[in-house]
Phi, psi and omega in degrees: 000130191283197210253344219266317230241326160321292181295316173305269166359331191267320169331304181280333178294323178287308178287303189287326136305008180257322187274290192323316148001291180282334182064043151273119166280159176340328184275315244231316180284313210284320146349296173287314176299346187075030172230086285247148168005274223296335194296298176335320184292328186289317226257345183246023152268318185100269178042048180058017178243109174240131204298165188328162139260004149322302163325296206275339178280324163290005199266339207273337185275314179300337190248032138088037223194169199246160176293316167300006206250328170263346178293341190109320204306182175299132151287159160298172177289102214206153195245164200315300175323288166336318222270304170344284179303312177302353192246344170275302174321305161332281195333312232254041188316341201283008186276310205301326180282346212251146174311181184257332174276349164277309170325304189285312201283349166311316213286311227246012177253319176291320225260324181284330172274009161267330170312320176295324203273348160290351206276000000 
């Protein structure tokens, strides 16, 4: 199997455990994406075809997951602590509809109440 059709397989293999995950059908993530069934339907047959990555980054914001988590790949190099937060932010779906200045002040209100739940 060439490398092409491997990464496309891992790709479409990923999104659809993630949504299966989520206890989300097909309708309902191409929904949170902003994108239609059909794309969605194309892109979890695989059939060597691998989507935009305009595609894979609306699929990775819906279902809440960093891009590498569906590309296979490596991620960067981020300390424990990064990882720590983004896995806390994550939860916190309800950040993504909020202005970007209510995002940093929760983000700079959480990051202060843990510095505290240490003291």
């Amino acid at each position: 199997m060439n490398d092409k059709i491997e990464q496309a397989n891992r790709i479409s293999n990923s999104i659809k455990k993630l949504r299966e995950g989520l206890n989300w059908n097909q309708a309902k993530l191409a929904q949170e994406a902003g994108i239609s069934g059909a794309a969605l339907s194309k892109i979890e047959k695989g059939e060597g075809r691998i989507p935009t990555i305009v595609l894979m980054r609306k699929l990775a914001s819906a279902l809440k997951v960093q891009l590498h988590e569906i590309t296979g790949e490596n991620p960067e190099d981020i300390s424990e602590k990064q990882e720590r937060n983004k896995e806390f932010y994550r939860q916190w779906d309800v950040l993504d509809k909020l202005s970007k200045n209510d995002q940093d002040m929760l983000k700079g209100m959480a990051e202060r109440l843990k510095e505290i739940s240490k003291e």
